[in-house]
C-alpha positions as CSV (number, residue, x, y, z in Angstrom):
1,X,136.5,101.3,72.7
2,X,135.9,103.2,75.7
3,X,137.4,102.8,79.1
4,X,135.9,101.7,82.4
5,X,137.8,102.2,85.7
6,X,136.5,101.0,88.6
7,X,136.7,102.5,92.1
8,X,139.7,100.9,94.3
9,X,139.6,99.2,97.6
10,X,142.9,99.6,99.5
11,X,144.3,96.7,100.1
12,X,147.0,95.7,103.4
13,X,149.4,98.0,103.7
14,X,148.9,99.7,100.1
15,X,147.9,103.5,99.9
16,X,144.9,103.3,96.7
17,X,145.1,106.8,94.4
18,X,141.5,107.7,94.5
19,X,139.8,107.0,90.6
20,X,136.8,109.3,89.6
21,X,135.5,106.5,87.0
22,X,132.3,105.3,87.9
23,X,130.2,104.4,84.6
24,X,128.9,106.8,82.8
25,X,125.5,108.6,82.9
26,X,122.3,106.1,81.4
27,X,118.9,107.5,81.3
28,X,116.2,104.7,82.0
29,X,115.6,102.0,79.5
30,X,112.8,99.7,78.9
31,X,114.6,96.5,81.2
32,X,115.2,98.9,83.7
33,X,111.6,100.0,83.9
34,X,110.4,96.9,84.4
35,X,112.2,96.1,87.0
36,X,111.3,98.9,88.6
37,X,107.7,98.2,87.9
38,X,108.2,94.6,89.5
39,X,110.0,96.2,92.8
40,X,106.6,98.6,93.1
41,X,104.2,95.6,92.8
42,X,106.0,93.2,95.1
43,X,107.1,95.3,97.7
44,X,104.5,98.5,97.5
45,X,101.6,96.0,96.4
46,X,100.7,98.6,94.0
47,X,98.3,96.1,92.3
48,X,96.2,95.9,95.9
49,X,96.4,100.0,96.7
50,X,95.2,100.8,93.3
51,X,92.0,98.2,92.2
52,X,92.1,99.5,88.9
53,X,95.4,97.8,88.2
54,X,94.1,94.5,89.0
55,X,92.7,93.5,85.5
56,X,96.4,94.8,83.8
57,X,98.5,92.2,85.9
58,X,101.3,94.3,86.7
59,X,103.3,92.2,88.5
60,X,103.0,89.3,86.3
61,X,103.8,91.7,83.1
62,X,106.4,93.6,84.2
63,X,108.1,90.4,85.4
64,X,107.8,88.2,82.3
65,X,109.1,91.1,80.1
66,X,112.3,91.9,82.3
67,X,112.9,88.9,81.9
68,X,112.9,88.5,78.2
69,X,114.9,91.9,78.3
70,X,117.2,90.5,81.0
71,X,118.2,87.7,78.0
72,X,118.3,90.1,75.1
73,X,120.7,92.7,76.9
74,X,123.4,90.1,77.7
75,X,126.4,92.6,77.4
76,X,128.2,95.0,79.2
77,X,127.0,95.3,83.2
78,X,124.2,93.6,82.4
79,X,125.9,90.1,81.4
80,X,124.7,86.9,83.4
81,X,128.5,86.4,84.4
82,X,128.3,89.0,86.2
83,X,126.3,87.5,88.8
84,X,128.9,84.9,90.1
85,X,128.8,86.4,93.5
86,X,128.3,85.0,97.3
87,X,125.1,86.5,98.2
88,X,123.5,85.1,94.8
89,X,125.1,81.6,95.4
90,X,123.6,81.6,98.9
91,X,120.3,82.9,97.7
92,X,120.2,80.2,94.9
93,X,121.3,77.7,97.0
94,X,118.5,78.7,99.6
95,X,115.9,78.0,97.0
96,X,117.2,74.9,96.2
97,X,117.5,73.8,99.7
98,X,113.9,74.7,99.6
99,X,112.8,73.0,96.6
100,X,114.5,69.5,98.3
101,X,112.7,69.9,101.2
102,X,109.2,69.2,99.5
103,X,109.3,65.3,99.2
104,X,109.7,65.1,103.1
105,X,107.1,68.2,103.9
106,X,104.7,67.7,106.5
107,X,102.4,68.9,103.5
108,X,103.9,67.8,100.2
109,X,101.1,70.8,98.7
110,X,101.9,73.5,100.5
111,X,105.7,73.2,100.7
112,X,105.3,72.6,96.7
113,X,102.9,75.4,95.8
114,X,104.9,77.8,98.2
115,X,108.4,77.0,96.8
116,X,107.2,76.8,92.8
117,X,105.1,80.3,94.0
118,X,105.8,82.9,96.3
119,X,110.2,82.0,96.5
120,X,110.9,81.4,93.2
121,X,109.0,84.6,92.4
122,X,110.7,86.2,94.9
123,X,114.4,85.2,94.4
124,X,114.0,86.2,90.7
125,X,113.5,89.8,91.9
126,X,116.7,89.4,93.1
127,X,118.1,88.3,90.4
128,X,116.7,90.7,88.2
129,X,117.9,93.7,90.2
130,X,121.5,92.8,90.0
131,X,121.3,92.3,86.1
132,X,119.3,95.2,85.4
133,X,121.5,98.1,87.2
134,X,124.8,99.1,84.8
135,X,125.6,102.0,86.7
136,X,125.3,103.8,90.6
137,X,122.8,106.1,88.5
138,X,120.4,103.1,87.9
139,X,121.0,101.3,91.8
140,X,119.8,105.1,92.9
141,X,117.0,104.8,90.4
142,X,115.7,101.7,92.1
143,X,116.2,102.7,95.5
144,X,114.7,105.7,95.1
145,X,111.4,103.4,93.6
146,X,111.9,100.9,96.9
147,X,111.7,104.3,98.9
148,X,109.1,105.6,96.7
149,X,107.0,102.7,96.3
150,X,106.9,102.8,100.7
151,X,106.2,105.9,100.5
152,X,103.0,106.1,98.7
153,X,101.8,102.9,100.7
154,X,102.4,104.9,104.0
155,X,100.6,107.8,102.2
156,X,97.4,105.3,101.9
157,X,97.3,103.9,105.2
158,X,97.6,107.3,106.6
159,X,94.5,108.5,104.6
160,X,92.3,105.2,103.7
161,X,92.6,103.6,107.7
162,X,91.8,104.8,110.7
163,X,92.2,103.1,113.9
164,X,89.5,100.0,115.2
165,X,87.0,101.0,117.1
166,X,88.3,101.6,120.9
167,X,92.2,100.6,119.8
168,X,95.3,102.3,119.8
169,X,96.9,101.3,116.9
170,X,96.2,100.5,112.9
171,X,94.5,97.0,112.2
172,X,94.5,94.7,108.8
173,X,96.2,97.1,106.0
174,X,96.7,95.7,102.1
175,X,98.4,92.6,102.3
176,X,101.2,93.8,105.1
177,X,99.4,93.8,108.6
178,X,100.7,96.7,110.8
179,X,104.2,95.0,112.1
180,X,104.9,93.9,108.8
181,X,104.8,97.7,107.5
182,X,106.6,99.2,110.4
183,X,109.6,96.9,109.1
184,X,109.2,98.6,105.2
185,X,108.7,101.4,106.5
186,X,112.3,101.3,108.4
187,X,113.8,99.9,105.6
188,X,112.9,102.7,103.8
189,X,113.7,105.8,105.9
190,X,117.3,105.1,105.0
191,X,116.9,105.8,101.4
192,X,114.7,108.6,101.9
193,X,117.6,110.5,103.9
194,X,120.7,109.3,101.3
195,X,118.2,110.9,98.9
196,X,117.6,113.8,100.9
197,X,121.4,114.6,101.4
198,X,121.9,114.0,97.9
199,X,119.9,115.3,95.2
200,X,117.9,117.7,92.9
201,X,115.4,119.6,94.4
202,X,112.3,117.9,93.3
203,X,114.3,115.0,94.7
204,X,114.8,116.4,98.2
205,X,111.0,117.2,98.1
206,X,109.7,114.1,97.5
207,X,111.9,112.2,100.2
208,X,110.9,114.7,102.5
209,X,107.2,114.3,102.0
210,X,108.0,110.8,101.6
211,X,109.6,110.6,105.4
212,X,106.7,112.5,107.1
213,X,104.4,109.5,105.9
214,X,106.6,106.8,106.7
215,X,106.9,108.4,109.9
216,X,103.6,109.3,110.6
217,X,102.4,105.7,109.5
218,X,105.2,103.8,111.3
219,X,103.7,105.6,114.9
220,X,100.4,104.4,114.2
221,X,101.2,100.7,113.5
222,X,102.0,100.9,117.0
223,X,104.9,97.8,116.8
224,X,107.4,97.4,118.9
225,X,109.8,95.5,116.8
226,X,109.7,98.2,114.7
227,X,110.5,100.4,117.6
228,X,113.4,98.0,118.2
229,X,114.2,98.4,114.4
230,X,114.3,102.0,114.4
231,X,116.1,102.5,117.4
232,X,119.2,100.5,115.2
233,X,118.8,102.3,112.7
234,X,119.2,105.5,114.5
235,X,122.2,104.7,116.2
236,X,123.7,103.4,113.0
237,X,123.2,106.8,111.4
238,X,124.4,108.8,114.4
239,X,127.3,106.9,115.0
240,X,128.4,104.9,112.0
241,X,126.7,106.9,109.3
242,X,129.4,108.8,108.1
243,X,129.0,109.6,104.3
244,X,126.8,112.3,105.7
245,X,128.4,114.9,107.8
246,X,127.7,114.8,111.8
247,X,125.2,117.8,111.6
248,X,123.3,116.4,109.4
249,X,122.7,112.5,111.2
250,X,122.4,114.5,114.4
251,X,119.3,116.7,112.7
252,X,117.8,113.4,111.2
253,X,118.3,111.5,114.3
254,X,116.6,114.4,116.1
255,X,114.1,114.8,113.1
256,X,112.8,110.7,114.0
257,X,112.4,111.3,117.9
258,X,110.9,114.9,117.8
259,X,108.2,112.9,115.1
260,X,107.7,110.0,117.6
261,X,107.4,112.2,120.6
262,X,105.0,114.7,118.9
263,X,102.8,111.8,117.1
264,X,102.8,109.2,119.6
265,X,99.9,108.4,121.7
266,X,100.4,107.4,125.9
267,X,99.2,104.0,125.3
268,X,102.2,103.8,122.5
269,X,104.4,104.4,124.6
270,X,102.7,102.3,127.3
271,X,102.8,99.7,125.0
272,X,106.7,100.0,124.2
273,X,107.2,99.9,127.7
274,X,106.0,95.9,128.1
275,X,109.2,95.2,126.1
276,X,111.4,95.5,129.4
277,X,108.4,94.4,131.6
278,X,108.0,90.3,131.5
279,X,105.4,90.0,133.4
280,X,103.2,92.4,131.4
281,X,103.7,91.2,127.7
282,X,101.9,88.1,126.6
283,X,105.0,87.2,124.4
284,X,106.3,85.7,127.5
285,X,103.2,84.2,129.3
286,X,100.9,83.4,127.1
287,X,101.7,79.7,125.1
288,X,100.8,81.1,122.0
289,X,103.3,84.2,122.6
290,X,106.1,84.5,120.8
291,X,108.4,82.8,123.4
292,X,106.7,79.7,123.1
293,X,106.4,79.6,119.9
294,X,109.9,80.1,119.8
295,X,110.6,77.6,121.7
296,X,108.6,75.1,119.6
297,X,110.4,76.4,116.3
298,X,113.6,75.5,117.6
299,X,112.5,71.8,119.3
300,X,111.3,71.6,115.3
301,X,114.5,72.4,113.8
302,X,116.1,69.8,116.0
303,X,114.0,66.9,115.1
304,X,113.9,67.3,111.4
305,X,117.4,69.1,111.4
306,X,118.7,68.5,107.8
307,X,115.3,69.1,105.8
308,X,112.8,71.0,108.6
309,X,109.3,70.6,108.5
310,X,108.8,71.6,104.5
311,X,108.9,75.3,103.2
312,X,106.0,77.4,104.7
313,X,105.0,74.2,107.0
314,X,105.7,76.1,110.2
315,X,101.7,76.1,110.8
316,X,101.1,72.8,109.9
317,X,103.4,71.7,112.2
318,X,101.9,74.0,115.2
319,X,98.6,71.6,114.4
320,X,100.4,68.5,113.7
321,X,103.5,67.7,115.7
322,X,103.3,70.3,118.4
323,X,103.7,69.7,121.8
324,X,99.8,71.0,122.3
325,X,98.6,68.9,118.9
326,X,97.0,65.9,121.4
327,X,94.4,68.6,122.5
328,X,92.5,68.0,119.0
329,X,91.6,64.5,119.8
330,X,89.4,66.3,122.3
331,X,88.1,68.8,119.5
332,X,90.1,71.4,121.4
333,X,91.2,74.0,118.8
334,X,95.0,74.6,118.3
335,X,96.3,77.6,116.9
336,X,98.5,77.0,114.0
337,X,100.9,79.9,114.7
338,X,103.0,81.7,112.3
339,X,106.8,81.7,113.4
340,X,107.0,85.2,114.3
341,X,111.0,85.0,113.8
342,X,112.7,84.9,110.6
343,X,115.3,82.5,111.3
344,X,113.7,80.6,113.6
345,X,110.8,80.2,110.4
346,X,113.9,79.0,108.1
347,X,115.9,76.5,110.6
348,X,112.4,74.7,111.3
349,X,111.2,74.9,108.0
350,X,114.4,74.1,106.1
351,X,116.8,72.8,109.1
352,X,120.1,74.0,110.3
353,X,121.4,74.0,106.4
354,X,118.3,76.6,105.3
355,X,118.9,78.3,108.2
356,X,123.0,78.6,107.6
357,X,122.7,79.4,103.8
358,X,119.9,82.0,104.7
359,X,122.7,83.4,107.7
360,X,125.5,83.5,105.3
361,X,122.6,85.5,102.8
362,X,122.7,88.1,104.9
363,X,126.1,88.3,105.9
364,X,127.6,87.9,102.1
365,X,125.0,91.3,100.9
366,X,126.6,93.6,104.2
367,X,130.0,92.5,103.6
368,X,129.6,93.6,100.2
369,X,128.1,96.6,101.0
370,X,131.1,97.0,103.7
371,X,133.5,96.6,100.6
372,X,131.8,99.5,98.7
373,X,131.7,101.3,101.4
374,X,135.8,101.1,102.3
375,X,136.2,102.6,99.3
376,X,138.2,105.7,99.1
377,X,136.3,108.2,96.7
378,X,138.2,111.0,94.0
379,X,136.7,114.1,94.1
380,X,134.5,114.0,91.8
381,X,130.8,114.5,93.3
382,X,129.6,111.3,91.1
383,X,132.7,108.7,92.6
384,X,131.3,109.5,96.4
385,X,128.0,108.3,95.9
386,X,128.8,104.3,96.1
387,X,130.1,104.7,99.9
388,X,127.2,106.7,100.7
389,X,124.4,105.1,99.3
390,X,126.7,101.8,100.9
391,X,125.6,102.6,104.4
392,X,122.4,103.3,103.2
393,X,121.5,100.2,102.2
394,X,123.3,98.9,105.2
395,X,120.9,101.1,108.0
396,X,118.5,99.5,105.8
397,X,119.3,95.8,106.3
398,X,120.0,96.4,109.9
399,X,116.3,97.6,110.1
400,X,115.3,94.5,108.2
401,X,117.5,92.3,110.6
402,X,115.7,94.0,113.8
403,X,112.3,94.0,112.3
404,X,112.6,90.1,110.9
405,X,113.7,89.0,114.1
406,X,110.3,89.2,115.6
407,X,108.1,89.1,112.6
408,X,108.1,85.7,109.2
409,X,109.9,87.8,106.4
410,X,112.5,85.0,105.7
411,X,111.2,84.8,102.0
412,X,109.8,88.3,101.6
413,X,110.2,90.9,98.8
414,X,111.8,93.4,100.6
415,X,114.8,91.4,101.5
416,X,115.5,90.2,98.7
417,X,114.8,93.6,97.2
418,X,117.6,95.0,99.6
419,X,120.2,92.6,99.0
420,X,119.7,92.7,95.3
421,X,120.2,96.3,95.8
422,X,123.7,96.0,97.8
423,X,124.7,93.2,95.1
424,X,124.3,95.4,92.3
425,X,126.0,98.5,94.1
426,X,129.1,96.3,94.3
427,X,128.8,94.8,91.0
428,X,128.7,98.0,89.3
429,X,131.5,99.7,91.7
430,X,133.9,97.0,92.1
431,X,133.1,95.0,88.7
432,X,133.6,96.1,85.1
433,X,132.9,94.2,81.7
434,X,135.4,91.6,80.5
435,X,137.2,93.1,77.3
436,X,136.5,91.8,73.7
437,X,138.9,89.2,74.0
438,X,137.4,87.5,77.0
439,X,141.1,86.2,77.8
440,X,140.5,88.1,82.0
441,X,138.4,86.5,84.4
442,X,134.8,88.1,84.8
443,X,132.5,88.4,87.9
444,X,132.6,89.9,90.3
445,X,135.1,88.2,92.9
446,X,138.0,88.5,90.2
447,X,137.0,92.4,90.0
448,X,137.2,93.1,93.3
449,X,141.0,91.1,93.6
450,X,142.0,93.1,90.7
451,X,140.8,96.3,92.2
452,X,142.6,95.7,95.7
453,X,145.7,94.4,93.6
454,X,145.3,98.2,92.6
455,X,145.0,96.7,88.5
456,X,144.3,98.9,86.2
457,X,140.7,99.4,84.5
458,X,139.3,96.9,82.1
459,X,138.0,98.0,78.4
460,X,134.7,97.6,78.2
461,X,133.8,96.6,74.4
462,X,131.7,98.4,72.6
C-alpha cells in the first residue's frame, strides 16, 4: 500500500503545514493518448488541416477507444466517482436541459440532430478529460496538447492563407472563421507562457515558437473581441498572475504589445478603434449588427423562457418569429443570424434555466481553479505546479469569457476542453482515491472538506 497526500487548502483561521505529495510521476498510457488525440481533433481540427487524416477517422477513433479505456481503468484517479463534482453536474445537467428542449423546438430536426450530435460529443470531451488525468504530470500533458494543437493551426493559417483580395484581415479558415480563432488562440497563450516558465528546454522551445504563431495569426484575424480578450488576459497576468514572478509577467505582457505594435497594420488599429466609436461600427446601426440581434435574443428568451426556442434554433427563429420575419411574405430575404453572444445563444435557445446552469458552468470550473490555486505549496518544485498552472487555466477562461461574449461558443470544444482541464487539476490536487475498505466518502467535494479540515492523506490501494 502506498500513500497519497494531497495538497491542503487553509481553512478559517487555521495555519495549513505545506505537504510535498502530489502523485507520483506516470509516463503516458494508451487512455491518456487518446484523449489527447480527441482534444487535437476537436479543438485543432487536425482531421481538416491534414486531408490525409480524413479516411482514418481520428476523431471518431480516438473517442470510441477512450472510452472503452475510460471503463476498463476504473481505479485509482481514474474511477467514475471521482467525477461527483459541480462543474460536471452543471455541465450534465446542461445537456439534459438541452435534450428536453427538443419536443418544443422551433425545428424538432435540428434541435435533435444538434443535441444527439455536436453537444453530446462535446460534453463527453469533458468528461473524458477529468477521468483520464491521475496526476498534475498528465493535466500538463494535455494542456500542453490544447496549446499545442493551437499552435500548429496558427502555424497553418499563417503559411496556407493570405489575406482576400483588397482586405485587411484573414477570411474563411478550416472550420473556425477568423474571430472564432482569435478566441483559441487567447485561450491558448496562457498555456504557452505556464509552459514557458516551467519546463525542459525543448519545452520552452516549442511554446516559444508556439507563441510567435499564435501571435502573429491572432493580428491577422483582425477581431476585436479578441482584442477585448487579450487585453483581460494581459491584465490578469500582470496583475493577478502571480505563480510567475513580476519580471517575468511584465516581459510577457511587454512581449504581446511589442508583437501587436510591430505586426499590426493602420487599418487594424483603425478597425479596433470603432469599438469606442458608435456611430462608426455597424454592430450598433446596422439591424443585423450585433446589437440588434442582441436585442432579439433576449425578447426570445423572454417569450419561451423555461425551454427557449430548441438547441441550435437561434437562426430559425431569426427567419421565423423575428420581429423582421413578416418581410418574407413579400419574398424579402431575412438573414437568419447567428447569436453572436454566448449566453445570449443559451438563454434563447434553452431559456433562463440553460442559460443559469451554463452561468453556474463557468463559475463552478474558476472557483475550482480558485481552490487549487489558494493552495499553499511545500518546497518541492513538483507541489508548486498546481497553483501555477491554476491561474493558467484561469487567464485562459477569462479569454474564453471575453472572446464568447461576442462570438456562439456556448457548446464549443474549447470550453469544454478548459473546464475539463480546471476539473481535473482539482480533482487530482485536492482529491485522492478512497482506500480498500471504501468505508470514507469519495469525490471530490468530501476531499476538498477533508483537506481544509487539515485530515490526513488517504491510502490509495494498490
Amino acid at each position: 500500500m502506498r500513500t497519497t497526500t494531497v495538497l491542503q487548502s487553509p481553512g478559517p483561521g487555521r495555519r495549513v503545514t505545506p505537504l510535498a505529495g502530489v502523485s507520483p510521476e506516470r509516463g503516458w498510457d494508451l487512455l491518456l493518448v487518446c484523449v489527447a488525440g480527441y482534444i487535437a481533433t476537436a479543438v485543432g481540427r487536425f482531421n481538416g488541416l491534414f486531408p490525409i487524416l480524413l479516411p482514418l477517422r481520428p476523431a471518431l477513433v480516438s473517442a470510441a477507444a477512450a472510452i472503452v479505456l475510460a471503463f476498463a481503468h476504473q481505479a485509482g484517479m481514474r474511477r467514475f466517482g471521482l467525477l461527483r463534482d459541480r462543474t460536471t453536474l452543471c455541465t450534465l445537467l446542461l445537456l439534459a436541459w438541452a435534450t428536453l428542449s427538443i419536443p418544443g423546438a422551433l425545428n424538432r430536426g435540428v434541435a435533435f440532430f444538434f443535441v444527439g450530435g455536436l453537444l453530446l460529443k462535446t460534453v463527453l470531451l469533458y468528461l473524458l478529460i477529468v477521468t483520464s488525468v491521475r496526476s498534475v504530470r498528465d493535466v500538463e500533458r494535455l494542456a500542453f496538447v490544447y496549446f499545442g494543437a493551437a499552435s500548429i493551426y496558427a502555424g497553418v493559417v499563417l503559411t496556407r492563407f493570405n489575406y482576400a483580395s483588397g482586405d485587411w484581415r484573414l477570411g474563411l479558415l478550416y472550420y473556425y472563421d477568423p474571430n472564432d480563432f482569435a478566441t483559441l488562440a487567447v485561450t491558448a497563450i496562457p498555456l504557452g507562457l505556464y509552459g514557458l516558465s516551467s519546463g525542459r528546454l525543448w519545452r520552452r522551445l516549442a511554446c516559444t515558437l508556439g507563441l510567435a504563431a499564435l501571435s502573429l495569426s491572432f493580428v491577422r484575424c483582425g477581431s476585436r473581441g479578441g482584442f477585448l480578450a487579450i487585453v483581460a488576459v494581459s491584465l490578469y497576468m500582470l496583475f493577478r498572475f502571480s505563480a510567475i514572478r513580476v519580471p517575468w509577467r511584465v516581459l510577457g505582457t511587454a512581449v504581446i504589445a511589442a508583437t501587436l505594435v510591430a505586426t499590426a497594420s493602420d487599418r487594424y488599429w483603425t478597425q479596433m478603434q470603432t469599438i469606442l466609436k458608435s456611430d462608426q461600427d455597424y454592430n450598433r446601426t446596422s439591424e443585423n449588427g450585433r446589437l440588434a440581434v442582441w436585442r432579439r435574443g433576449v425578447g426570445y428568451m423572454f417569450e419561451h423562457p423555461l425551454l427557449g426556442v430548441g438547441a441550435n434554433n437561434f437562426p430559425v427563429a431569426e427567419g421565423t418569429i423575428s420581429p423582421l420575419a413578416w418581410r418574407q411574405q413579400y419574398n424579402i430575404g431575412v438573414p437568419r443570424n447567428a447569436p453572436h453572444n454566448s449566453f445570449i445563444e443559451v438563454g434563447a435557445e434553452l431559456g433562463v434555466p440553460g442559460l443559469a446552469l451554463l452561468v453556474a458552468m463557468m463559475a463552478s470550473a474558476l472557483g475550482a481553479l480558485r481552490a487549487v490555486a489558494r493552495l499553499r505549496p511545500a518546497a518541492a518544485p513538483c507541489s508548486r505546479a498546481p497553483p501555477r498552472l491554476a491561474q493558467a487555466f484561469t487567464a485562459s477562461l477569462i479569454g474564453f469569457v471575453v472572446g464568447a461574449f461576442f462570438l456562439s461558443l456556448a457548446y464549443h470544444e474549447m470550453l469544454y476542453s478548459l473546464i475539463g482541464l480546471a476539473v481535473g487539476l482539482r480533482k487530482v490536487t485536492l482529491s485522492s482515491a478512497a482506500p480498500a475498505g471504501g468505508s470514507r466518502p469519495t469525490g471530490v467535494r468530501a476531499a476538498v472538506r477533508r483537506a481544509r479540515l487539515g485530515g490526513p492523506p488517504v491510502p490509495e490501494a494498490r
